[in-house]
C-alpha positions as CSV (number, residue, x, y, z in Angstrom):
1,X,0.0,0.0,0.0
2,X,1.0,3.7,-0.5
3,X,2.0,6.4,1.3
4,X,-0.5,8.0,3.4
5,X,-1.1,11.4,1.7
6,X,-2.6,14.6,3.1
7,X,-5.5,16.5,2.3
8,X,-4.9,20.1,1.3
9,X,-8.2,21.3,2.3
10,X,-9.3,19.3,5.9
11,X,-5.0,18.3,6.3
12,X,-6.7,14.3,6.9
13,X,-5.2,11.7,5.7
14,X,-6.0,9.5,3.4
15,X,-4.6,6.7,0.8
16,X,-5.1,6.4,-2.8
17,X,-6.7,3.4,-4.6
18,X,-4.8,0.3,-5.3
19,X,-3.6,0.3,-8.6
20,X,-4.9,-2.3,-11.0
21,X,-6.6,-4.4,-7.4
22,X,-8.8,-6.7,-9.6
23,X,-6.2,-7.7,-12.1
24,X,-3.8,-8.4,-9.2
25,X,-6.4,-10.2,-7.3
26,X,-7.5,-12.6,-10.0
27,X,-3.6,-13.3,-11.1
28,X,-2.6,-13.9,-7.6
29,X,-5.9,-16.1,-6.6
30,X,-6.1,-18.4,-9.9
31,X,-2.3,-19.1,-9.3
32,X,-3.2,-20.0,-5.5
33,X,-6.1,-22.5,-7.6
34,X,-3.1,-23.6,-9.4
35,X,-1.0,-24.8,-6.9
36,X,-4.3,-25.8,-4.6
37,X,-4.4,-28.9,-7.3
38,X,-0.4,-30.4,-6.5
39,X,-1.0,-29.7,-3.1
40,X,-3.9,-32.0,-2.6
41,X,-2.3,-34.7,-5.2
42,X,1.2,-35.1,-4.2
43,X,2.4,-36.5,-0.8
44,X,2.3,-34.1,1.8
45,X,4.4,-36.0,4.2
46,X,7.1,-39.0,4.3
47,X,6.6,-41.4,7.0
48,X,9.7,-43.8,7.1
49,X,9.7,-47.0,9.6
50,X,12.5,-49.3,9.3
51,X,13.8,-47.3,6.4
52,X,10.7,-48.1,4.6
53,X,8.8,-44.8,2.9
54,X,5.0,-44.5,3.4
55,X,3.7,-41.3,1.4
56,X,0.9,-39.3,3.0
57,X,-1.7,-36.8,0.7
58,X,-3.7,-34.7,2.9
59,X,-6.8,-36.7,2.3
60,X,-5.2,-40.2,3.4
61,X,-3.5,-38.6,6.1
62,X,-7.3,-37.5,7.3
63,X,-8.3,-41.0,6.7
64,X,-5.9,-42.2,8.9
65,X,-7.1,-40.4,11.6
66,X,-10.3,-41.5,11.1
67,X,-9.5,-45.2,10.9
68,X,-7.4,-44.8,14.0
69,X,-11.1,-42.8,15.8
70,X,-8.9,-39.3,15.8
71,X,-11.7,-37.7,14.9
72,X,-11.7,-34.2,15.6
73,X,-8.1,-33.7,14.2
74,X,-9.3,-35.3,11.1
75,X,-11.7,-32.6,11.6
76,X,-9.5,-30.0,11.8
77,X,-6.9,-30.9,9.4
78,X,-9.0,-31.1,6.7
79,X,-11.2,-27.3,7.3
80,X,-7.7,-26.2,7.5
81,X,-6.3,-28.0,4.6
82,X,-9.4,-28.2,2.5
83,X,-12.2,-26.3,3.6
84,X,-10.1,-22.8,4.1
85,X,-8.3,-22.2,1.1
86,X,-11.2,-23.2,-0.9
87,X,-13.7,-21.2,0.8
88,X,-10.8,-18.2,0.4
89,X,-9.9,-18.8,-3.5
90,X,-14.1,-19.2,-4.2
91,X,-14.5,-16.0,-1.9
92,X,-11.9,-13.8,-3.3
93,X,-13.1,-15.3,-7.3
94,X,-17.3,-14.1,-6.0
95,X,-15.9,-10.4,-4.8
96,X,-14.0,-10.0,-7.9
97,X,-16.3,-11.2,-10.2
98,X,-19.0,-9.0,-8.7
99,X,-17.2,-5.9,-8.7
100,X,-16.6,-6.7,-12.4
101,X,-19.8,-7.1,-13.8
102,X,-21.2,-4.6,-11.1
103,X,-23.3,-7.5,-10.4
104,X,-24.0,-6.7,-6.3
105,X,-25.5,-8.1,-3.0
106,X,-25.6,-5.6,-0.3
107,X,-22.1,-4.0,-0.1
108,X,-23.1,-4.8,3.8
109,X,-22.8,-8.7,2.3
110,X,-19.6,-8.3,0.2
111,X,-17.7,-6.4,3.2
112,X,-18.2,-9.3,5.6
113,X,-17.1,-11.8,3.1
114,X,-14.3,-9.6,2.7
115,X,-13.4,-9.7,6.2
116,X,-14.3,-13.1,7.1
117,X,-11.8,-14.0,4.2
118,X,-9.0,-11.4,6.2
119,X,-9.5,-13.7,8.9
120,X,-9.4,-17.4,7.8
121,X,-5.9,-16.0,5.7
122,X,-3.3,-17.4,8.8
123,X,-5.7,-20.7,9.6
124,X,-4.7,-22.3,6.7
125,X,-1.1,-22.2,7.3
126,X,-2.1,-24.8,10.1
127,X,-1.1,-27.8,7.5
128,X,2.3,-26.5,7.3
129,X,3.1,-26.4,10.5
130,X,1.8,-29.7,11.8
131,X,4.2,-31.1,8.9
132,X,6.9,-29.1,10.5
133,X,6.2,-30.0,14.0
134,X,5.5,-33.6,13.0
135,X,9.2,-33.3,11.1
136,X,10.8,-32.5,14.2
137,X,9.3,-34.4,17.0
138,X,8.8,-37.7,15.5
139,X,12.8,-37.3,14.5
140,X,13.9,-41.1,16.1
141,X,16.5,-41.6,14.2
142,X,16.7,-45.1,12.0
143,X,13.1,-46.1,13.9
144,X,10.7,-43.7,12.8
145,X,11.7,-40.5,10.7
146,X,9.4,-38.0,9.1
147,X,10.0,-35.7,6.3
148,X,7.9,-33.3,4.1
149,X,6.8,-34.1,0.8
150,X,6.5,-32.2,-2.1
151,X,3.1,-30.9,-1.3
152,X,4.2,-28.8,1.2
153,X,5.6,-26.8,-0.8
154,X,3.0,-26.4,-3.1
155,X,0.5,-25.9,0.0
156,X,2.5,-22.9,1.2
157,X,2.7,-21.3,-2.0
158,X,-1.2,-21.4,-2.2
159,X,-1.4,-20.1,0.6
160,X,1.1,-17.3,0.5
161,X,-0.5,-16.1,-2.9
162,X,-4.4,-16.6,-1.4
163,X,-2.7,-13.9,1.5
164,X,-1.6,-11.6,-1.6
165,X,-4.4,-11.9,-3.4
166,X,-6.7,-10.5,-0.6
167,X,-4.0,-8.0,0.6
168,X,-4.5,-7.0,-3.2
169,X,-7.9,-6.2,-3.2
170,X,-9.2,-3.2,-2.5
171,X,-12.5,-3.8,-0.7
172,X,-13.6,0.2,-1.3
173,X,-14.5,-1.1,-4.8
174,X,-17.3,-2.9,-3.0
175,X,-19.3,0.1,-2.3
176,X,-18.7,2.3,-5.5
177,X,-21.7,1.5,-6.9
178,X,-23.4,2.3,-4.4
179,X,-21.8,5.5,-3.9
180,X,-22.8,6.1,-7.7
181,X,-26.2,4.4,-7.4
182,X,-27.1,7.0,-4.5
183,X,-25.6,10.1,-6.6
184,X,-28.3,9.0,-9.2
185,X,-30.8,8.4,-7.0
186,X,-30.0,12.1,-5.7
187,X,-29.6,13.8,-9.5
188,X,-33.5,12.3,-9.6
189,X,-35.2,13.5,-7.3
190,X,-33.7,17.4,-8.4
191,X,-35.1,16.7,-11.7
């Protein structure tokens, strides 16, 4: 974001628009979808007993929890794997498609999608670090040994670019129309 800059007239301060906000939002958000697809295919986490490699996806390792009766962090794992980015990427795809086309719910409705969307953005790094903790506590040498797969990577770059694409959009686009439909309204009833 800019510079803060000051009003000449009232000396408030204000900031200037983001430049290009939808463009940058779509880029960074279908790149987010992009990597969301390797992130749920490849293995996630290497499990190796006795030297032998077991690969993990996100999906089987929920599985396992449930066939061990773990259920509520199967529960969690997958809204924080799952559930969150893809209500994020779908959210952040609705609000720029609807500021596109003008196309609008209440700006009321937009603004809390907008901030409910703000606030899931550091839940779904929750994956990455139960692959890092498990990584370093499960460390027992020739035993048991844990290392991340090659999802992880592709999980933390979806969600590092879901975080840009929000922090791209500018949700004051959400209540232009508005702001125009009201000036209308307004230039009507003078008429």
């Amino acid at each position: 974001m800019s510079e803060p800059i000051q009003c000449s007239r009232c000396m408030g301060s204000f900031y200037q628009r983001k430049y290009n906000s939808l463009q940058y939002t779509f880029a960074w958000n279908l790149a987010a979808l992009l990597a969301f697809i390797p992130a749920n295919l490849y293995p996630i986490m290497v499990v190796y007993q006795l030297g032998v490699p077991k690969e993990a996806t996100i999906l089987s390792g929920i599985g396992e929890f449930i066939d061990h009766g773990l259920y509520p962090i199967a529960v969690i794992i997958f809204t924080a794997s799952i559930i969150v980015p893809l209500m994020k990427i779908i959210g952040l795809f609705v609000l720029v498609y609807k500021v596109h086309t003008g196309m609008r719910l209440k700006p009321n409705k937009h603004s809390k999608i907008y901030h409910i969307l703000e606030f899931l953005g550091p839940w779904s790094m929750l994956d990455v670090f139960v692959v890092a903790l498990m990584v370093t506590i499960v460390e027992l040498g020739f035993v048991t040994s844990v290392a991340a797969g090659p999802a992880i990577n592709y999980f933390t770059i979806t969600v590092i670019f879901t975080m840009f694409a929000a922090n791209s959009f500018d949700p004051r686009l959400l209540w232009d129309k508005k702001e125009i439909q009201s000036k209308e309204k307004n230039a009507l009833k003078t008429t």
